[in-house]
MIFI-899685 format. One line per field, with one value per residue (C-alpha): residue number from 1; residue in one letter; z, x, y. Coordinates in steps of 0.5 Angstrom, whole numbers, plus 2048, in hexadecimal, padded with zeros to 3 digits. Layout:
<pts>
pos: [NUM,...]
code: [A,...]
c3: [Z,...]
c1: [X,...]
c2: [Y,...]
</pts>
This chain:
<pts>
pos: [1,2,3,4,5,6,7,8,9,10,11,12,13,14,15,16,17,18,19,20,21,22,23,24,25,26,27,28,29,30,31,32,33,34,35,36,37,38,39,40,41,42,43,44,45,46,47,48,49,50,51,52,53,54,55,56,57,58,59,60,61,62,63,64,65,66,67,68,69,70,71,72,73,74,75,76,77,78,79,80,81,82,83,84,85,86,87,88,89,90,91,92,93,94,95,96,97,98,99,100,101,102,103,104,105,106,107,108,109,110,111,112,113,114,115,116,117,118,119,120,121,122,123,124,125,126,127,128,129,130,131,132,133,134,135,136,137,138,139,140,141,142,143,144,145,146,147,148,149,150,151,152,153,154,155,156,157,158,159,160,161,162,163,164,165,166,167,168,169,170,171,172,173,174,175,176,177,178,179,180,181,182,183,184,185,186,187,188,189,190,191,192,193,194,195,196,197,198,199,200,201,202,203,204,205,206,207,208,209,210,211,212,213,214,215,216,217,218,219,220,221,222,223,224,225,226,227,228,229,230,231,232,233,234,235,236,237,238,239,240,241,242,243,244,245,246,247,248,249,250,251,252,253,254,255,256,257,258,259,260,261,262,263,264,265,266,267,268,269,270,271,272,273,274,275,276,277,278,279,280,281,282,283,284,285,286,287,288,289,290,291,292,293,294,295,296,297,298,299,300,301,302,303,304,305,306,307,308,309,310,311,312,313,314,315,316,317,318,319,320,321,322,323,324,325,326,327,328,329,330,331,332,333,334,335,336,337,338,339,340,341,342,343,344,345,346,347,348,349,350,351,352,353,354,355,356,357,358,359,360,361,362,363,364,365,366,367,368,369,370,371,372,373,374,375,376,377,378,379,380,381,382,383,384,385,386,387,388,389,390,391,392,393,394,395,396,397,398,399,400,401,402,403,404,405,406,407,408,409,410,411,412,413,414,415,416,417,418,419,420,421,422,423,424,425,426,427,428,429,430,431,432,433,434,435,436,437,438,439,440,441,442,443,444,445,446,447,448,449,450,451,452,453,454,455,456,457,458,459,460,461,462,463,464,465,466]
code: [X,X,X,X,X,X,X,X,X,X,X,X,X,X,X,X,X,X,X,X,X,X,X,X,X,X,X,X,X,X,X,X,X,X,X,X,X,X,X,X,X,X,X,X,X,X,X,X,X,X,X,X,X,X,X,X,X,X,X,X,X,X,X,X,X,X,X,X,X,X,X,X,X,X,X,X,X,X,X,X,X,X,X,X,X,X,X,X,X,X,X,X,X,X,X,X,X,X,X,X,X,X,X,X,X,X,X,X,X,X,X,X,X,X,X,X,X,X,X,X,X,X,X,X,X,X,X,X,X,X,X,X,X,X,X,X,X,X,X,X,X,X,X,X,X,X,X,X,X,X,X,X,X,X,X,X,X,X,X,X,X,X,X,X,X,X,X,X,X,X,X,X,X,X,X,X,X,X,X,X,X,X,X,X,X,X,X,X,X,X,X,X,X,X,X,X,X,X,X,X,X,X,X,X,X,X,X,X,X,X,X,X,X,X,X,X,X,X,X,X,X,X,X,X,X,X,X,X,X,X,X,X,X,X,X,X,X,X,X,X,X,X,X,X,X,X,X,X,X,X,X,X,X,X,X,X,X,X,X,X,X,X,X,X,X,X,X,X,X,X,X,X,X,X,X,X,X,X,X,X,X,X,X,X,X,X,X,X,X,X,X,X,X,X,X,X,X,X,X,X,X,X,X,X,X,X,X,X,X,X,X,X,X,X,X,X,X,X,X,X,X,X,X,X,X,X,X,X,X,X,X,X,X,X,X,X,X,X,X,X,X,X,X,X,X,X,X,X,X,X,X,X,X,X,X,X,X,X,X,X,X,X,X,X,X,X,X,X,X,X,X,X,X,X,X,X,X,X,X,X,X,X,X,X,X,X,X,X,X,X,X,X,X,X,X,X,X,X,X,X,X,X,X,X,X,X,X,X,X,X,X,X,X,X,X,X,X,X,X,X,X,X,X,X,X,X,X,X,X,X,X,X,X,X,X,X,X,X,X,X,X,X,X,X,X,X,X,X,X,X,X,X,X,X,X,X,X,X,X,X,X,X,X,X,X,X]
c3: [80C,804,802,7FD,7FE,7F8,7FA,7F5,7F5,7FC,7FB,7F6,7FA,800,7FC,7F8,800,801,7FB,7FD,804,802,7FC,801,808,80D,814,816,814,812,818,814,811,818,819,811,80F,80A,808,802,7FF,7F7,7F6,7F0,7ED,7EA,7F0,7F6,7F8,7FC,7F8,7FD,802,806,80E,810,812,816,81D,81E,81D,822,81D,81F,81A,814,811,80A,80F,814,814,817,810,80C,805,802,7FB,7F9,7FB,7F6,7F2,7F6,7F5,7ED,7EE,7F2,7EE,7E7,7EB,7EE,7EB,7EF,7F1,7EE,7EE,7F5,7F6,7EF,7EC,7ED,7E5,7E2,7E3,7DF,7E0,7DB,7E0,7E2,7EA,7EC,7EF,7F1,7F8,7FD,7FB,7FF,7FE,7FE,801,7FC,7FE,7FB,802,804,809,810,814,81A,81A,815,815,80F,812,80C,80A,806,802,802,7FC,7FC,7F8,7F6,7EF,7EC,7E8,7E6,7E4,7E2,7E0,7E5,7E2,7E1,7EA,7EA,7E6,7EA,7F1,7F2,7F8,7F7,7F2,7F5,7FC,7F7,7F4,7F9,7FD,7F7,7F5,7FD,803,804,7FC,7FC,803,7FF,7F9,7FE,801,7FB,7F8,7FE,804,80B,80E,815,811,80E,812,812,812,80F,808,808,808,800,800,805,80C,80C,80E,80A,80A,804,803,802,7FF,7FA,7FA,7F9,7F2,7F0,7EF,7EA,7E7,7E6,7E3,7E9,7EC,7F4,7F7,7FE,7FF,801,804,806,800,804,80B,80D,814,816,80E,80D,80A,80E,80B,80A,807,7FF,7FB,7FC,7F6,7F2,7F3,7EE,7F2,7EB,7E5,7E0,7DD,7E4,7E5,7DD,7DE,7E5,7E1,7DC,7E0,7E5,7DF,7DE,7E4,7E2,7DA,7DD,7E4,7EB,7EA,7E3,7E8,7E7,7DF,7E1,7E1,7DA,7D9,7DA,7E0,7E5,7EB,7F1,7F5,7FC,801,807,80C,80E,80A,80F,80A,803,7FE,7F7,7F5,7EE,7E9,7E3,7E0,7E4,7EA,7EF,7F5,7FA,7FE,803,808,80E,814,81C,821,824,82B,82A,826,821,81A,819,814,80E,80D,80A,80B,805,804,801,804,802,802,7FD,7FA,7F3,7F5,7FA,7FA,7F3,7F3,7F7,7F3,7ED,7EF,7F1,7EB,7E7,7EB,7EC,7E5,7E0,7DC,7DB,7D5,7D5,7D5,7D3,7D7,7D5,7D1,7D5,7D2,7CF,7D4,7D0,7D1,7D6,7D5,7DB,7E1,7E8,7E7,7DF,7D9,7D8,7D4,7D7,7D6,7D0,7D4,7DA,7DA,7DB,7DF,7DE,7E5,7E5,7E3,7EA,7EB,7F0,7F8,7F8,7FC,802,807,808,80F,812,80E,814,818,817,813,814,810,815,81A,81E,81C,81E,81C,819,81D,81C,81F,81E,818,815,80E,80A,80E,811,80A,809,80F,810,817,819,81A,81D,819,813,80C,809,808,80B,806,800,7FB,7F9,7F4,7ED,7ED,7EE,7F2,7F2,7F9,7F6,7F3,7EE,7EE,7F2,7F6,7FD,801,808,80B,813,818,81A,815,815,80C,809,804,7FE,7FC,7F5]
c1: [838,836,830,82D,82F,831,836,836,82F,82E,831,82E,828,82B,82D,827,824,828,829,820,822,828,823,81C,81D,820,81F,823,81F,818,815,812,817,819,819,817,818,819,819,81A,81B,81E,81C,81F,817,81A,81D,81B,823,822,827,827,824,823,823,823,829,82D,82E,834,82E,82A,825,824,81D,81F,819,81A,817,813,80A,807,807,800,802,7FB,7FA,7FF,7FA,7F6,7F9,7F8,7EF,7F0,7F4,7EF,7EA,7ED,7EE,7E7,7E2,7DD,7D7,7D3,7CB,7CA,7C9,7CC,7D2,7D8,7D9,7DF,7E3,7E9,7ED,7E7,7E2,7DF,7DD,7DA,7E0,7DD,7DF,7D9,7D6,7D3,7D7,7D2,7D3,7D3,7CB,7C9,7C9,7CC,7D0,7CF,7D3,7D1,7D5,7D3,7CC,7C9,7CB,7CE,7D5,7D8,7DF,7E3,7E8,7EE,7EA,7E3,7E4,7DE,7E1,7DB,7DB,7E2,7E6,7EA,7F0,7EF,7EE,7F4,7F7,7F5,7F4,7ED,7EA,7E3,7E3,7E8,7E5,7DF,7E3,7E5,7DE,7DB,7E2,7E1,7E6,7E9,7EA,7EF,7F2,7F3,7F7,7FB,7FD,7FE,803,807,804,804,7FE,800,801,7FA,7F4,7EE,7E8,7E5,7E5,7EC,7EF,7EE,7F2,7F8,7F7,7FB,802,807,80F,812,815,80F,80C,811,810,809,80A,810,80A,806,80D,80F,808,805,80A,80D,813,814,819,820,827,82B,82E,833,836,83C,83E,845,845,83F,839,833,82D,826,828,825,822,81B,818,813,80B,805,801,7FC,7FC,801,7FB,7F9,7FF,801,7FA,7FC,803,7FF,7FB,802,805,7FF,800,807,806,800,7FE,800,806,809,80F,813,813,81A,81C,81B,819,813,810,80B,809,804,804,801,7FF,7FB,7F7,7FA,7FF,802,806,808,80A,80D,80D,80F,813,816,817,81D,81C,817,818,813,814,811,811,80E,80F,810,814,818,817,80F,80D,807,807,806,803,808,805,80A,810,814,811,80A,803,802,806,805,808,808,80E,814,813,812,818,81C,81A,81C,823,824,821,825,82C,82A,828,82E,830,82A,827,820,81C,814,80E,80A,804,7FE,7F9,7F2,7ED,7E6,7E0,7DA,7D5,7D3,7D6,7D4,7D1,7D2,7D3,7DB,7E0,7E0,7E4,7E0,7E2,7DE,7D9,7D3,7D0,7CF,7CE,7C8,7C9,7C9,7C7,7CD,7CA,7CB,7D1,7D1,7D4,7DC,7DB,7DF,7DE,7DC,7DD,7E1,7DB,7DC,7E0,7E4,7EA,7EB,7EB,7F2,7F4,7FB,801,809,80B,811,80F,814,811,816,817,81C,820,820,825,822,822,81A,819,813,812,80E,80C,804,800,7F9,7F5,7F6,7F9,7FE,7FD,7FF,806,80A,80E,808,806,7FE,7FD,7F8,7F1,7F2,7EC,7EE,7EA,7E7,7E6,7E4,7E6,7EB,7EE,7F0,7F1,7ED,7EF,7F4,7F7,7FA]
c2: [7DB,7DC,7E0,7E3,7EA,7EE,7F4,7F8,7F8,7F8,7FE,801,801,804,80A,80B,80C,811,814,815,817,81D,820,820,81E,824,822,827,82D,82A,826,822,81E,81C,814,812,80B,807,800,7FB,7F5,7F2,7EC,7E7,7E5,7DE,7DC,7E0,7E1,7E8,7ED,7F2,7F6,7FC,7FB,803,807,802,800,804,80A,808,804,7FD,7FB,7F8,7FB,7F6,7F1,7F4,7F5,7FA,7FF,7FD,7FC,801,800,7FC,7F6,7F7,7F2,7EC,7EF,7EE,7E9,7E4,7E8,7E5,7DE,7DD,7E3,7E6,7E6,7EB,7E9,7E6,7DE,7DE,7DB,7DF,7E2,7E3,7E9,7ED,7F4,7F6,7F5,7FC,7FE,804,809,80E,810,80E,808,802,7FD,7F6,7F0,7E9,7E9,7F0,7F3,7FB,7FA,7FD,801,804,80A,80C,811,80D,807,804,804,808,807,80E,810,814,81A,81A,819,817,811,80D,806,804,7FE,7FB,7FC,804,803,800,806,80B,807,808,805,803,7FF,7FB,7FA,7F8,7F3,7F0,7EF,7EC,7E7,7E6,7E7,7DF,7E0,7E7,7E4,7DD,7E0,7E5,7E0,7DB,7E1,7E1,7E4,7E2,7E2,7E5,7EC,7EC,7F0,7ED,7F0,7F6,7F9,7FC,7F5,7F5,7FB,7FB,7FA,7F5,7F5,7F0,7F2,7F5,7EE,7EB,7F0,7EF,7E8,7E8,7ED,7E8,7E3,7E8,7E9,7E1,7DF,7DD,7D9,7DB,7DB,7DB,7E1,7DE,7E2,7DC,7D6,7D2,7D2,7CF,7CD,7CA,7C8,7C4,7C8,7C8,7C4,7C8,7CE,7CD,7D1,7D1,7CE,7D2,7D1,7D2,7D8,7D9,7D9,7DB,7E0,7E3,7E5,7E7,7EC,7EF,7F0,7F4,7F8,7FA,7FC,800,803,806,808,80C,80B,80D,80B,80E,811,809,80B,80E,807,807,800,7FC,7FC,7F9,7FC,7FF,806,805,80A,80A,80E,815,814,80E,80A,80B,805,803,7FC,7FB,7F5,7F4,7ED,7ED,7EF,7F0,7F7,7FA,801,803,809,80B,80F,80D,80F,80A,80C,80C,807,808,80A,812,816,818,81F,824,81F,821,827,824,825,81D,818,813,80E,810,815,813,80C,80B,80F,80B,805,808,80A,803,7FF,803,802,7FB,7F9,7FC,7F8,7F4,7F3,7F6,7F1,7F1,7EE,7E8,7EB,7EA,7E5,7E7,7E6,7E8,7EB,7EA,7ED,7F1,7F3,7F5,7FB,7FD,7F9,7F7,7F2,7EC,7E5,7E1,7DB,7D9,7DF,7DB,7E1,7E7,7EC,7F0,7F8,7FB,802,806,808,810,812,813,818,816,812,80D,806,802,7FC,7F5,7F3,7EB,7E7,7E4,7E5,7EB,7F3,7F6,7FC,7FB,7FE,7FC,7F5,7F0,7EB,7E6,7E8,7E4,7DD,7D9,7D7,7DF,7E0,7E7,7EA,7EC,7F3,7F8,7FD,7FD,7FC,7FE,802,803,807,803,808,80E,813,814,812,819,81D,822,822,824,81D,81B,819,813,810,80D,809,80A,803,802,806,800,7FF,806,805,80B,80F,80A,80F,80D]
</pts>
């Protein structure tokens, strides 16, 4: 069996897990650092070759999971792209009953935490267990960050505005582009608000895949491990490398590039400058700090890390609260770590290389709620200056409001993330992030100003932390 595997780099990336574990985690004398987890992936964006991968510990001790290729982690704001993604492909409804309008990173949403979040027909809405009966979206903080650019959002992971976005850009919308970009549809959670900032629950392959196809211009790659099999002799036929596909055009995925790069040089994510050449990426975090996510490319090489908490014999993932020594965990600190000192390994001797400029998309005129840049070319409608709804008292955001299939609360469970040509195991464990965020991209366990949301109580995604 021949695969696409890369010893040096699969061993880069293990030892950058385990250079993360030996300066933070202590099991010994700090019990939280007891059962912690990690997972990731590298994936070649021009092919889909998967170059490495970090499974766990190792049967030998005890772990039997790969958590590269396992569900069960929600993947927390590291989904956000896929919202703009699908926001630059198909616009969004701003005025009700009115065409979708066109929208750009420049395009401005209320991120203040609290908010109504509204349907495509203007309506709040509802949720019974909250006293106003309204849903309300939660940040990681209260910053009172106004109406800001979708770009700025990204940046700094806040929750609102993206939530808002993905109503008004519409649920089969954001689910189409995820899907077109790579994932698979067993691991998205349907069903309530936090679906548009991680409640699903994609593998750190696929993950990887799906920023792969930002990195090659909109064209996807399924990931593949295995090139050739020989039997007695004779090649086995049905292992060629799948052929790329066009996901989206090459300026939606030049734009997400430009605003992830965004997120490195002065967002969340500013710990991956370490790498010292240009990057991509997102942080993700999810509710009471149950997962922790780094997903990050160059022109070269595409890799997500996440990190979560379980017990083997008790299967559900736990709150990472201290593990490390930090109050919160996120994954601007020791995933971003961990993808730092691989990428680092894995791509020396490379030359740097510049990302594609992002192309200029124009202005429009009015966006939801304040005047904004827009594109020049379809604006044909301008959305009606909306007034915000006062925030109101934090609360749980509400019920599965009604898009379709059924609500489930993500929990871990095996998935074959990276299909049959990829020759990976399934596993059981995680790889996601509920809440839809990480903080401002340090090892500081106080993070940033970093909103977070709170979407329905089932499905558990609240706080987005950057």
């Amino acid at each position: 069996i021949y695969t696409t595997f890369d010893k040096k780099r699969v061993n880069a990336l293990s030892a950058s897990v385990a250079a993360m574990e030996h300066k933070h985690l202590d099991p010994q004398h700090r019990p939280a650092d007891e059962h912690v987890q990690v997972g990731a992936a590298s994936i070649d964006p021009s092919t889909g070759a998967i170059v490495a991968l970090y499974g766990g510990a190792g049967w030998d001790k005890g772990h039997w999971t790969d958590n590269a290729d396992a569900s069960g982690v929600p993947v927390g704001s590291t989904f956000k792209p896929f919202d703009l993604a699908a926001a630059l492909d198909h616009g969004a409804v701003l005025s009700p009953g009115q065409p979708a309008s066109p929208i750009t990173p420049d395009s401005k949403f209320d991120g203040d935490d609290g908010i109504t979040i509204k349907n495509q027909q203007g309506q709040e809405m509802p949720d019974p267990s909250d006293p106003s009966g309204l849903l309300h979206q939660r940040n990681d903080v209260p910053t009172k960050w106004g109406y800001i650019t979708l770009r700025k959002a990204m940046e700094q992971s806040v929750n609102t505005p993206y939530v808002q976005l993905g109503e008004y850009v519409g649920y089969d919308n954001v689910e189409g582009e995820a899907l077109k970009a790579g994932l698979l549809r067993k691991s998205l959670q349907y069903d309530t608000p936090g679906f548009y900032i991680g409640t699903s629950t994609p593998s750190a392959i696929r993950m990887a895949g799906a920023y792969a196809t930002f990195d090659d211009k909109g064209v996807q790659h399924e990931p593949y491990s295995v090139t050739k099999v020989v039997a007695d002799g004779r090649q086995l036929p049905g292992f060629e490398a799948p052929k790329g596909t066009t996901a989206m055009p090459s300026s939606t995925a030049d734009t997400v590039t430009d605003v992830l790069q965004g997120v490195v040089k002065s967002g969340t994510g500013t710990h991956a400058q370490a790498l010292g050449r240009p990057a991509a990426g997102k942080t993700g975090t999810t509710d009471d700090y149950k997962s922790a996510w780094f997903i990050g490319y160059t022109p070269q090489l595409s890799t997500a890390v996440s990190m979560f908490k379980e017990d083997p014999k008790n299967s559900g993932l736990q709150s990472m609260k201290g593990v490390g020594g930090f109050s919160k965990v996120f994954g601007a600190d020791m995933p971003t770590e961990v993808w730092t000192g691989y990428m680092t390994a894995a791509l020396q001797g490379q030359p740097v290389r510049q990302f594609p400029p992002a192309p200029a998309l124009g202005r429009t005129s009015d966006e939801y709620g304040a005047p904004s840049p827009t594109p020049s070319a379809a604006a044909t409608q301008s959305a009606p200056t909306a007034t915000t709804t006062a925030p109101a008292p934090p609360g749980p955001i509400g019920p599965c409001h009604g898009h379709k299939k059924h609500c489930v609360s993500p929990s871990p469970s095996p998935t074959d993330t990276a299909g049959a040509a990829a020759g990976t195991t399934t596993g059981g464990a995680g790889d996601g992030g509920l809440l839809g965020g990480t903080t401002g991209g340090g090892t500081s366990p106080t993070p940033t100003p970093a909103p977070s949301t709170s979407p329905p109580a089932t499905a558990g995604v609240r706080r987005g932390a950057r």
